[in-house]
PyMOL Python script that loads the backbone (N, CA, C, O; Angstrom):
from pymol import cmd

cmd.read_pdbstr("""\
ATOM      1  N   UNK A   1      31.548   8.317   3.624  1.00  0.00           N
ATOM      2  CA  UNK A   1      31.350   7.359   2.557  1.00  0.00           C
ATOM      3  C   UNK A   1      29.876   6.955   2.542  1.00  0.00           C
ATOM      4  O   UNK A   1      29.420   6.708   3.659  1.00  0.00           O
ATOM      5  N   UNK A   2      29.025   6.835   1.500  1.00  0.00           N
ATOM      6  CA  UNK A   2      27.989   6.381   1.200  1.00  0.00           C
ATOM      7  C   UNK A   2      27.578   5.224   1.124  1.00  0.00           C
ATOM      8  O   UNK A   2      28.526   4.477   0.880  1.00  0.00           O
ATOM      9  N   UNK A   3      26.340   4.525   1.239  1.00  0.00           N
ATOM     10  CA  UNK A   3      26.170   3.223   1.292  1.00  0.00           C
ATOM     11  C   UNK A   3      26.288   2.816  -0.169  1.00  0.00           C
ATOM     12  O   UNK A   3      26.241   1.603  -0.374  1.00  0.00           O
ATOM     13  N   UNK A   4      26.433   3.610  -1.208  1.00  0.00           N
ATOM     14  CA  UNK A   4      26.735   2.908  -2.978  1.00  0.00           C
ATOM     15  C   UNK A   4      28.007   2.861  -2.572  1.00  0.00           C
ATOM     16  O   UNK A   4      28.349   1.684  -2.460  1.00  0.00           O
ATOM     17  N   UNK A   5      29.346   4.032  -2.148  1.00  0.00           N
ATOM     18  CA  UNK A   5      30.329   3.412  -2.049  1.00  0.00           C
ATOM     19  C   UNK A   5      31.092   2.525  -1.304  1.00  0.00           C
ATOM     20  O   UNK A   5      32.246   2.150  -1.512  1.00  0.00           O
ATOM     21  N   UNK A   6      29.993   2.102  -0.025  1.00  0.00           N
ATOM     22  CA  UNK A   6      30.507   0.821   0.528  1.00  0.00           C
ATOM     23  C   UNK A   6      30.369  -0.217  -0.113  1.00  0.00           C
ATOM     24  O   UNK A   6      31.181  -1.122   0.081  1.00  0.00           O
ATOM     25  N   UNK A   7      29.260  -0.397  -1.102  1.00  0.00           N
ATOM     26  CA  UNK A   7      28.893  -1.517  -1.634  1.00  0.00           C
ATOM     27  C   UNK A   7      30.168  -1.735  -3.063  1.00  0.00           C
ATOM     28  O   UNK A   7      30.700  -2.792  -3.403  1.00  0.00           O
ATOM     29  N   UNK A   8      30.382  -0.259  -3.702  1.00  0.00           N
ATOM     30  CA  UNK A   8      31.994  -0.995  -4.773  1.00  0.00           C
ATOM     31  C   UNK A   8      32.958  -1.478  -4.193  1.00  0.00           C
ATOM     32  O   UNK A   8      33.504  -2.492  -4.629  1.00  0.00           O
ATOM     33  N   UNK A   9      33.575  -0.548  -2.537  1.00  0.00           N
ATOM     34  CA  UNK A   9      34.339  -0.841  -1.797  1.00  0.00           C
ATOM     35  C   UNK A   9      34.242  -2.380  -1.854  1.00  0.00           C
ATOM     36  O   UNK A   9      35.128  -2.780  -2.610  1.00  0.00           O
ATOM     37  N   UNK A  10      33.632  -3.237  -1.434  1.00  0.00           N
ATOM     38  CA  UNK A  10      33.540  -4.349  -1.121  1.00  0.00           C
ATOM     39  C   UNK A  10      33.307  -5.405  -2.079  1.00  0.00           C
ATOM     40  O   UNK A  10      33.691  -6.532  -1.764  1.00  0.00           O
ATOM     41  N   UNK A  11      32.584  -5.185  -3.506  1.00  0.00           N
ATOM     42  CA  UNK A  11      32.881  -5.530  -4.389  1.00  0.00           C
ATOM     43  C   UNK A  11      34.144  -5.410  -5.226  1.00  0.00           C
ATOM     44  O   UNK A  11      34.301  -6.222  -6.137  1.00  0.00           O
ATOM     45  N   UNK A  12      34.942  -4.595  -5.032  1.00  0.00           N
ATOM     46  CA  UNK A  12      35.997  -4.549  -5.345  1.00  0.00           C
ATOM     47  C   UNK A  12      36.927  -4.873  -4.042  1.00  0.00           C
ATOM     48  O   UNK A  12      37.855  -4.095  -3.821  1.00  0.00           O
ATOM     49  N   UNK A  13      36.805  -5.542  -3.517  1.00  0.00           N
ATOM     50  CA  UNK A  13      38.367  -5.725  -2.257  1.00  0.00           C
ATOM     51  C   UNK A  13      39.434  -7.079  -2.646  1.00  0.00           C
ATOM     52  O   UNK A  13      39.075  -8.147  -3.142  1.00  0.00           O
ATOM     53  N   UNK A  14      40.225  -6.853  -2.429  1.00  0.00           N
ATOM     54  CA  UNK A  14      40.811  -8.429  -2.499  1.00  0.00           C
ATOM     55  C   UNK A  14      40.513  -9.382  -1.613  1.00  0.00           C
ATOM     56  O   UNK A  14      40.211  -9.212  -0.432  1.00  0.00           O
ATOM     57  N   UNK A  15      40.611 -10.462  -2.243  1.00  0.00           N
ATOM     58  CA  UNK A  15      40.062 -11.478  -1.070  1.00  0.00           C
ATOM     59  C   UNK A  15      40.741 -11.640  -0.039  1.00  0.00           C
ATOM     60  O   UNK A  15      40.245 -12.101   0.989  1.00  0.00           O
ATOM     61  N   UNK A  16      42.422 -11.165  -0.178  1.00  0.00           N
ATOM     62  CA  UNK A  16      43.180 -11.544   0.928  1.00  0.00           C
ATOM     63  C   UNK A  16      42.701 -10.468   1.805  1.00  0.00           C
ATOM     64  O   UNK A  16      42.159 -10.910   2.819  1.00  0.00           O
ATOM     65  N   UNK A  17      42.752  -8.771   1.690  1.00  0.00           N
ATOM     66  CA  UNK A  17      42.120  -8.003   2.415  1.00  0.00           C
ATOM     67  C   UNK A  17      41.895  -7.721   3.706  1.00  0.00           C
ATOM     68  O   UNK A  17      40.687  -7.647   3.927  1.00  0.00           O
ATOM     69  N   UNK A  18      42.610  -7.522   4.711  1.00  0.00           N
ATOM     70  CA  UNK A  18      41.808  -7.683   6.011  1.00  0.00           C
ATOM     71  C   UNK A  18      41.350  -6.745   6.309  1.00  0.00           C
ATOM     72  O   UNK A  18      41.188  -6.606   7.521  1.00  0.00           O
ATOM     73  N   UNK A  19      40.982  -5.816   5.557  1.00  0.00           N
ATOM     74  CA  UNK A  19      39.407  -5.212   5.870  1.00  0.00           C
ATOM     75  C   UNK A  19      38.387  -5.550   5.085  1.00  0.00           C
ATOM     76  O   UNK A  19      37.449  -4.879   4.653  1.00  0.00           O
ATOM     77  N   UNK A  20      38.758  -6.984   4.912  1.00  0.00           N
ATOM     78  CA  UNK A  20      37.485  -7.429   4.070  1.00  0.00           C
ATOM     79  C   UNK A  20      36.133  -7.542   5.130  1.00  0.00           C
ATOM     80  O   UNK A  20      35.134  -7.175   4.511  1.00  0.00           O
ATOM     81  N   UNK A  21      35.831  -7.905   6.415  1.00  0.00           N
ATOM     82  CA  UNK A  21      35.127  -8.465   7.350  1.00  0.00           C
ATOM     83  C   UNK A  21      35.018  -6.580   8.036  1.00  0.00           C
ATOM     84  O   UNK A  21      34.187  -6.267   8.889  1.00  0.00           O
ATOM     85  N   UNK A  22      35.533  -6.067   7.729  1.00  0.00           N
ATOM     86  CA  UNK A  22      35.198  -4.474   8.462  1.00  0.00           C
ATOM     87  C   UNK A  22      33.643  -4.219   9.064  1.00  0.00           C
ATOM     88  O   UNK A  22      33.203  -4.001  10.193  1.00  0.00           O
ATOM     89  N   UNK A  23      32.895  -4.393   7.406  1.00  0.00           N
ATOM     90  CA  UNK A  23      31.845  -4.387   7.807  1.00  0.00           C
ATOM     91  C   UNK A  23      30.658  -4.885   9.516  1.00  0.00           C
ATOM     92  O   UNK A  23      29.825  -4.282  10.193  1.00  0.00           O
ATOM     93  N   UNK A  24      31.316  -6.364   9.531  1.00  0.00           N
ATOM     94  CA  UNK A  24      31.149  -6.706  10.637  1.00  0.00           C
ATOM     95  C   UNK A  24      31.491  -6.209  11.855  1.00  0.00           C
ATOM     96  O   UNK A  24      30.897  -6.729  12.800  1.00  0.00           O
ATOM     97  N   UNK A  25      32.407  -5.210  12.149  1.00  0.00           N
ATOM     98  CA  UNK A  25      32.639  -4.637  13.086  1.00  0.00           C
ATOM     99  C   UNK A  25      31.735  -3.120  13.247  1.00  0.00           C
ATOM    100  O   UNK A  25      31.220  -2.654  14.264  1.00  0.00           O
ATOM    101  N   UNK A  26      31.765  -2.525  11.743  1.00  0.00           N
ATOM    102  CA  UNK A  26      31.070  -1.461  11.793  1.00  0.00           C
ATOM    103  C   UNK A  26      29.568  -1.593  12.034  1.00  0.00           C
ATOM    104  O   UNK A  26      29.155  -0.459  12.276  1.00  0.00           O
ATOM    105  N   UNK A  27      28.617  -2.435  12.073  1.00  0.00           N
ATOM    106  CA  UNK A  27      27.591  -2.382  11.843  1.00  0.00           C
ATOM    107  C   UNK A  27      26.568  -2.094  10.595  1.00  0.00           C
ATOM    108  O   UNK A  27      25.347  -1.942  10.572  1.00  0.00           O
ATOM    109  N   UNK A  28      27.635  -2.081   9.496  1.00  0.00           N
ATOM    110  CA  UNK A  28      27.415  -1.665   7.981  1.00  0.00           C
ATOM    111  C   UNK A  28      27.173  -3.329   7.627  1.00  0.00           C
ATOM    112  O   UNK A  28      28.303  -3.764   7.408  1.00  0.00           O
ATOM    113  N   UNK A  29      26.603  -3.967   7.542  1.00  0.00           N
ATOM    114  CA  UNK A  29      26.697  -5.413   6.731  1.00  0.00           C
ATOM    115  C   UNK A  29      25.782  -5.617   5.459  1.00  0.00           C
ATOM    116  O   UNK A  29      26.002  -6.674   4.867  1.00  0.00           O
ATOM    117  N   UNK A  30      25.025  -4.995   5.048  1.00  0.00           N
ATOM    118  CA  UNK A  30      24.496  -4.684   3.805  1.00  0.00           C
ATOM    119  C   UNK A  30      25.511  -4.948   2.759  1.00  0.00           C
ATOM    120  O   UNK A  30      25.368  -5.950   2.059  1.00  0.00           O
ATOM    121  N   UNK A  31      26.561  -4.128   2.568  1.00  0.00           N
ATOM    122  CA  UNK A  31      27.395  -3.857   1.663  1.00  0.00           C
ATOM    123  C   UNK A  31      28.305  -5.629   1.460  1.00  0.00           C
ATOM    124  O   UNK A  31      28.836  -6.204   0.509  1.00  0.00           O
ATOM    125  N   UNK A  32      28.119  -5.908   2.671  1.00  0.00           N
ATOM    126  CA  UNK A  32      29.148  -7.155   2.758  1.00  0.00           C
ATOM    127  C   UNK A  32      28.305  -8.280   2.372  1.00  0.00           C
ATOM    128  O   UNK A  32      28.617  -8.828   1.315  1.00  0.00           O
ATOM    129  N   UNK A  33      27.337  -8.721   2.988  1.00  0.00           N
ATOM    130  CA  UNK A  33      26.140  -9.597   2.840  1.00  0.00           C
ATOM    131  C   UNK A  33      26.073  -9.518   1.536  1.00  0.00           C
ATOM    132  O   UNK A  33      26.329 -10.598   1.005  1.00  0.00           O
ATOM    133  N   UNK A  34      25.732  -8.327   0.517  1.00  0.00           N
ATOM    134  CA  UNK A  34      25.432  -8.565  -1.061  1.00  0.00           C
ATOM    135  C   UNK A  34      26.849  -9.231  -1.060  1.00  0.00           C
ATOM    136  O   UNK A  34      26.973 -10.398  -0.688  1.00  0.00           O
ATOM    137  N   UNK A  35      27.559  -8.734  -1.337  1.00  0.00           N
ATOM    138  CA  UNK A  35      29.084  -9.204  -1.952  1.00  0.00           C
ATOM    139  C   UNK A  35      28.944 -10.629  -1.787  1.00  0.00           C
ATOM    140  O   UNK A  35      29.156 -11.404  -2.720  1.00  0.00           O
ATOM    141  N   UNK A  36      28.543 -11.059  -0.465  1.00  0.00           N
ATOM    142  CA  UNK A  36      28.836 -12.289  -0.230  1.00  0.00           C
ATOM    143  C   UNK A  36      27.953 -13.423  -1.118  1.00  0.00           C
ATOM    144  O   UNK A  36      28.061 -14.605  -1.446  1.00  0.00           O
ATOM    145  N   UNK A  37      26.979 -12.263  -1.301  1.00  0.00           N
ATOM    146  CA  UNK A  37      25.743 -13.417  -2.504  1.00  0.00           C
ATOM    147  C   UNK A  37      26.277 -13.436  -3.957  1.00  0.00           C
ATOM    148  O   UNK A  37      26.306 -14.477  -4.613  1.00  0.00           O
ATOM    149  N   UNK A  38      26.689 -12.269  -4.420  1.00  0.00           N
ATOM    150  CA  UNK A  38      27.230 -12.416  -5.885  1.00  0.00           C
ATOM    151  C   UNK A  38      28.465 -12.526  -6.439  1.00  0.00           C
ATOM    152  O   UNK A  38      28.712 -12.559  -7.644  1.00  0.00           O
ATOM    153  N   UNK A  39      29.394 -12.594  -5.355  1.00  0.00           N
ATOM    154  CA  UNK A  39      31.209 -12.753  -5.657  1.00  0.00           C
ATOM    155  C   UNK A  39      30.826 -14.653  -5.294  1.00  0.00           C
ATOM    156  O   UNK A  39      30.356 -15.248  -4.324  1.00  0.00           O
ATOM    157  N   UNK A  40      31.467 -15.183  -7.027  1.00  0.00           N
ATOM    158  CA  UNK A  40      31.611 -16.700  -6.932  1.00  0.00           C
ATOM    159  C   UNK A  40      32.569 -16.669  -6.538  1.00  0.00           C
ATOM    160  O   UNK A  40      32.652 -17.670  -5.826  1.00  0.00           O
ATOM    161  N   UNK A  41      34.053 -15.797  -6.486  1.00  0.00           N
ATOM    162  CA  UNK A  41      35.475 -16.233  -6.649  1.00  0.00           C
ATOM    163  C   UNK A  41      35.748 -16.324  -4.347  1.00  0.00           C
ATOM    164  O   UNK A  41      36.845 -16.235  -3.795  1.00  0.00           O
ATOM    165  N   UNK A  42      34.640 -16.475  -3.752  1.00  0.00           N
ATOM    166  CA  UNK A  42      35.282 -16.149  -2.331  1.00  0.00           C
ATOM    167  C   UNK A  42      35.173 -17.569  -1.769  1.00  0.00           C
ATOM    168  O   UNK A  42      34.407 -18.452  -2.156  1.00  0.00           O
ATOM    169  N   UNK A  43      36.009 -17.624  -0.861  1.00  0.00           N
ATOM    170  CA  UNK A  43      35.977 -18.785  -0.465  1.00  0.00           C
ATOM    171  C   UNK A  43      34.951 -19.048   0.366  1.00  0.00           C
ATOM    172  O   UNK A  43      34.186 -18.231   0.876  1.00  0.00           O
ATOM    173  N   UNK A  44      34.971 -20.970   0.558  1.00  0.00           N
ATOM    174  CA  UNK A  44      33.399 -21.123   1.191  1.00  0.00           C
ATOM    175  C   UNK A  44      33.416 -20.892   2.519  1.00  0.00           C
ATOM    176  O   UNK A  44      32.363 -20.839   3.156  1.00  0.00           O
ATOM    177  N   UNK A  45      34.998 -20.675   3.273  1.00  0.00           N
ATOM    178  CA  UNK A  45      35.330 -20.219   4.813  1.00  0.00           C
ATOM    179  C   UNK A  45      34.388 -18.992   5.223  1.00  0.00           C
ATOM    180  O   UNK A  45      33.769 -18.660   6.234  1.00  0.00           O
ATOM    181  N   UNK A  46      34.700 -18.204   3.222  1.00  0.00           N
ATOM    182  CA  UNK A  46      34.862 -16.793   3.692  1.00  0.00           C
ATOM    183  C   UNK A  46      32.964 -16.267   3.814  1.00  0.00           C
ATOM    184  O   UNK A  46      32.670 -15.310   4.530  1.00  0.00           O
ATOM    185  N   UNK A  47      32.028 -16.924   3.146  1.00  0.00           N
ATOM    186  CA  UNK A  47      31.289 -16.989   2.925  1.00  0.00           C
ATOM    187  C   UNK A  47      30.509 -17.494   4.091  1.00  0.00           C
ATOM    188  O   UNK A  47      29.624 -16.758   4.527  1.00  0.00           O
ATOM    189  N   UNK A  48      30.659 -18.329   4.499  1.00  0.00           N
ATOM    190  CA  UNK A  48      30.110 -18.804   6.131  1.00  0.00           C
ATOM    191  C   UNK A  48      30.376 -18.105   7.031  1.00  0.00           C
ATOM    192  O   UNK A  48      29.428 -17.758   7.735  1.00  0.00           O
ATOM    193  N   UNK A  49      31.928 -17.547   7.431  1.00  0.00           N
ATOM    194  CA  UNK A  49      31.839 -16.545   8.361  1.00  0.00           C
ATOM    195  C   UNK A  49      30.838 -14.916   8.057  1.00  0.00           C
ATOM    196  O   UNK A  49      30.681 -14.083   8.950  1.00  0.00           O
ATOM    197  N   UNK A  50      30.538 -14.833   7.307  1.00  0.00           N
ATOM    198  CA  UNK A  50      29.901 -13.855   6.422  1.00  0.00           C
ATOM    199  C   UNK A  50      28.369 -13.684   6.675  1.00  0.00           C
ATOM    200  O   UNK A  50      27.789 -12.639   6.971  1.00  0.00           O
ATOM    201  N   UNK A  51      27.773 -15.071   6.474  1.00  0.00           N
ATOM    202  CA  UNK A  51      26.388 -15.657   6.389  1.00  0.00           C
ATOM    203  C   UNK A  51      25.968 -15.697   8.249  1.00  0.00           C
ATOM    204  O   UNK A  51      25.171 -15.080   8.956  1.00  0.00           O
ATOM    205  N   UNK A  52      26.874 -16.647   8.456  1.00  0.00           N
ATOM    206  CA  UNK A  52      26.987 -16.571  10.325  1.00  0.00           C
ATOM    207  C   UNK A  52      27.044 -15.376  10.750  1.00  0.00           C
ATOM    208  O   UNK A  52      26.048 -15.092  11.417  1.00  0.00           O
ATOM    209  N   UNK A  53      27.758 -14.585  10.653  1.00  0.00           N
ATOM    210  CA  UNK A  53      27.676 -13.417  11.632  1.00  0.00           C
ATOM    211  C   UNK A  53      26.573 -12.379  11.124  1.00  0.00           C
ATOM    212  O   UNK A  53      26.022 -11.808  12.065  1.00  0.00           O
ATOM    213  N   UNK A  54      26.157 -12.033   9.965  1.00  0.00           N
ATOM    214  CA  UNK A  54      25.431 -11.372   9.999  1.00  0.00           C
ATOM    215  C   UNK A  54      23.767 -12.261  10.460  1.00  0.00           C
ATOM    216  O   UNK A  54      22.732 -11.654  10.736  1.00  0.00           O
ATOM    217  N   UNK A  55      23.894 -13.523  10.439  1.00  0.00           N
ATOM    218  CA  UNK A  55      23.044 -14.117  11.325  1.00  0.00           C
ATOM    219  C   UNK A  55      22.758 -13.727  12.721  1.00  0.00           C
ATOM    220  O   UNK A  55      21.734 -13.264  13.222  1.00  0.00           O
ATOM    221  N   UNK A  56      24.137 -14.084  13.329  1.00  0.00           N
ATOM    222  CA  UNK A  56      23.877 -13.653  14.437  1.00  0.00           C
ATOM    223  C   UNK A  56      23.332 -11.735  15.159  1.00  0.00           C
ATOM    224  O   UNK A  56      22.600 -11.323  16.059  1.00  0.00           O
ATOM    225  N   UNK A  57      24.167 -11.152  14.166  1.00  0.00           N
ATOM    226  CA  UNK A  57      24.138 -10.325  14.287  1.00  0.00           C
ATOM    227  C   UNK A  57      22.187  -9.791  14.019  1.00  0.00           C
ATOM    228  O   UNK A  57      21.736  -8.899  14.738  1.00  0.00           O
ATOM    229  N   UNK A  58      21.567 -10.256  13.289  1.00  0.00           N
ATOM    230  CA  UNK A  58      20.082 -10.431  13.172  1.00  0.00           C
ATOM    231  C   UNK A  58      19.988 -10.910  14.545  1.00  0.00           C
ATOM    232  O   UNK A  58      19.600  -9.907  15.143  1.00  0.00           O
ATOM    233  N   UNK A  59      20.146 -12.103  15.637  1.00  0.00           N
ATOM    234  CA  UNK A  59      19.614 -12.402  16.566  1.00  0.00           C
ATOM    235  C   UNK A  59      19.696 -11.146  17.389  1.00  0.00           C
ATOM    236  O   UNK A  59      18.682 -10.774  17.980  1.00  0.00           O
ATOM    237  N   UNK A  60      20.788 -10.476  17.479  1.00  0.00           N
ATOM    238  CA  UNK A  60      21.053  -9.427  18.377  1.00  0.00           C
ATOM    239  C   UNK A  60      19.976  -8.062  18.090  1.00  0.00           C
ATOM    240  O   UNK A  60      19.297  -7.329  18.808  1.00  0.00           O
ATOM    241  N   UNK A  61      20.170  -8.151  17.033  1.00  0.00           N
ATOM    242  CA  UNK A  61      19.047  -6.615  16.707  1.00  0.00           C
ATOM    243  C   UNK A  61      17.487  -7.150  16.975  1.00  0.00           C
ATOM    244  O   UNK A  61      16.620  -6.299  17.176  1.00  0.00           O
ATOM    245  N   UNK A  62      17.113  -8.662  16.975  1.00  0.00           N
ATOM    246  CA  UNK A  62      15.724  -9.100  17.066  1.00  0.00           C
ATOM    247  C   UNK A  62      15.795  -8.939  18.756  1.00  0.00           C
ATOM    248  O   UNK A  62      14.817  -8.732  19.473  1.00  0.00           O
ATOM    249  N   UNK A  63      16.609  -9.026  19.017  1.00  0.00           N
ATOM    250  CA  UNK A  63      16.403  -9.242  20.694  1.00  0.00           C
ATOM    251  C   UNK A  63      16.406  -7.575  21.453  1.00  0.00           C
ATOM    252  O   UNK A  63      15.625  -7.123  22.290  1.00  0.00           O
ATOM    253  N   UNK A  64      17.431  -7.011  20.882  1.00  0.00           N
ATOM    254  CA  UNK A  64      17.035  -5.611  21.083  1.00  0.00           C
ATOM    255  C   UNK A  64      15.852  -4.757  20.798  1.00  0.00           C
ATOM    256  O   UNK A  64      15.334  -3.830  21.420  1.00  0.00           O
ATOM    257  N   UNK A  65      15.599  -5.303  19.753  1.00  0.00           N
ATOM    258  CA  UNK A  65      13.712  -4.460  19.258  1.00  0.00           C
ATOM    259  C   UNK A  65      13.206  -5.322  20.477  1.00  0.00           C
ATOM    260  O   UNK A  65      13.574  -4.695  21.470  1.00  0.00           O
ATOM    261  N   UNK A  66      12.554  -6.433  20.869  1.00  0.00           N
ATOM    262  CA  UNK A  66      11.959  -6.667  21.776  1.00  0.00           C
ATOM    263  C   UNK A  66      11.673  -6.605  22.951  1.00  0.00           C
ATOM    264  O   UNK A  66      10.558  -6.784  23.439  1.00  0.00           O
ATOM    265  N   UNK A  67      13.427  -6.144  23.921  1.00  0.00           N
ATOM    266  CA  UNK A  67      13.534  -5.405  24.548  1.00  0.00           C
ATOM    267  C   UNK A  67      12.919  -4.366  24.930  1.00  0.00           C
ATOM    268  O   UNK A  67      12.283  -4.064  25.940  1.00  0.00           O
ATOM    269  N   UNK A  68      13.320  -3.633  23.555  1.00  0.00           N
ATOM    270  CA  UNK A  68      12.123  -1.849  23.586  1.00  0.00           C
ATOM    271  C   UNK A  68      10.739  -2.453  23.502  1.00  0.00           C
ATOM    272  O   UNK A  68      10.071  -2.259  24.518  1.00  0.00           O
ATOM    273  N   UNK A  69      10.230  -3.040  22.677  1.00  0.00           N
ATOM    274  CA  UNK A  69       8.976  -3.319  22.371  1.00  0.00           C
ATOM    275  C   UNK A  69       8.261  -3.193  24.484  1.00  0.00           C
ATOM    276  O   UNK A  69       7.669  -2.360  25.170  1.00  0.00           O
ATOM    277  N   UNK A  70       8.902  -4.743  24.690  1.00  0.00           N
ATOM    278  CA  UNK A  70       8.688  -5.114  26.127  1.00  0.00           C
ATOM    279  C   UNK A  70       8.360  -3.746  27.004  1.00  0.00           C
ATOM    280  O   UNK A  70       7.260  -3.419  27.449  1.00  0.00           O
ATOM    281  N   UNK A  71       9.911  -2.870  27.158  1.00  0.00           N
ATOM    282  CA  UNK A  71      10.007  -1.336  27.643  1.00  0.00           C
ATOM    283  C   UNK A  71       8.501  -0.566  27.862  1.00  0.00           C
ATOM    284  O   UNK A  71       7.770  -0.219  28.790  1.00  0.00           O
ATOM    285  N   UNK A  72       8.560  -0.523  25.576  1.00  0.00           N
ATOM    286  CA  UNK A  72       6.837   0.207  25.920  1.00  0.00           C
ATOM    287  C   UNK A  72       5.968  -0.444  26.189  1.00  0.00           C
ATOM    288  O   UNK A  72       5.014   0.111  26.735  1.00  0.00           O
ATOM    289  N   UNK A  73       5.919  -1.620  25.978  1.00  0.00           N
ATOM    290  CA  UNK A  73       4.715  -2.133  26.738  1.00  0.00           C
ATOM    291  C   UNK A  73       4.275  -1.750  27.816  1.00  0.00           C
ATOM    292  O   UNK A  73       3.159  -1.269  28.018  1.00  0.00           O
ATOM    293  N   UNK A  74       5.376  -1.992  28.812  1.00  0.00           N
ATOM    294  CA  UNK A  74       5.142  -1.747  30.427  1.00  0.00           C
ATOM    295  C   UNK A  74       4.728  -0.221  30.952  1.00  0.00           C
ATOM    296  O   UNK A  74       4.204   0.049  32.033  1.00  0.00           O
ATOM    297  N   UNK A  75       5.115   0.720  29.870  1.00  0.00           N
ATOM    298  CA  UNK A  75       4.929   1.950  30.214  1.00  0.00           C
ATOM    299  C   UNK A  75       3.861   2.406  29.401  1.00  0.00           C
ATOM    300  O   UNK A  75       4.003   3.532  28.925  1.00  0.00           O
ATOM    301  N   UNK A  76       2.721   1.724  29.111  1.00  0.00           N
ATOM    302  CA  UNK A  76       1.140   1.537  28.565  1.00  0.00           C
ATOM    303  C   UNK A  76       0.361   1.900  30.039  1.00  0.00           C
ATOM    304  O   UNK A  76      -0.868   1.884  30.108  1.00  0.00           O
TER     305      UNK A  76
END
""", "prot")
cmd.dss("prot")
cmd.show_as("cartoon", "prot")
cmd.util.cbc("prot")
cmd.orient("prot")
């Protein structure tokens, strides 16, 4: 599947859905994150867990680049 068809996938899901949050497990959150900016009809639960995790999920990838960064440093 392509990243255009993750992004209808998810624009089109039902809200009840429980592979609505997939994304979050896959590491795909692009597709979900838009949805979450331009679907008015989702709830504001659904929208915070949405906003939060791909938050966090930013802390995790900032901390991993720095990691490496650190890595090459040391091996300068």
């Amino acid at each position: 599947m392509t990243g255009d068809d993750l992004f209808i996938k998810y624009l089109n899901i039902g809200l009840m859905d429980n592979n609505m949050f997939e994304p979050l497990n896959t590491g795909y959150i692009e597709a979900l994150y838009y949805v979450a900016a331009v679907r008015s009809d989702l709830s504001i639960a659904a929208v915070e867990r949405i906003f939060g995790d791909v938050h966090m999920i930013n802390h995790i990838n900032l901390h991993e680049i720095n990691r490496v960064r650190q890595l090459n440093n040391s091996r300068l």
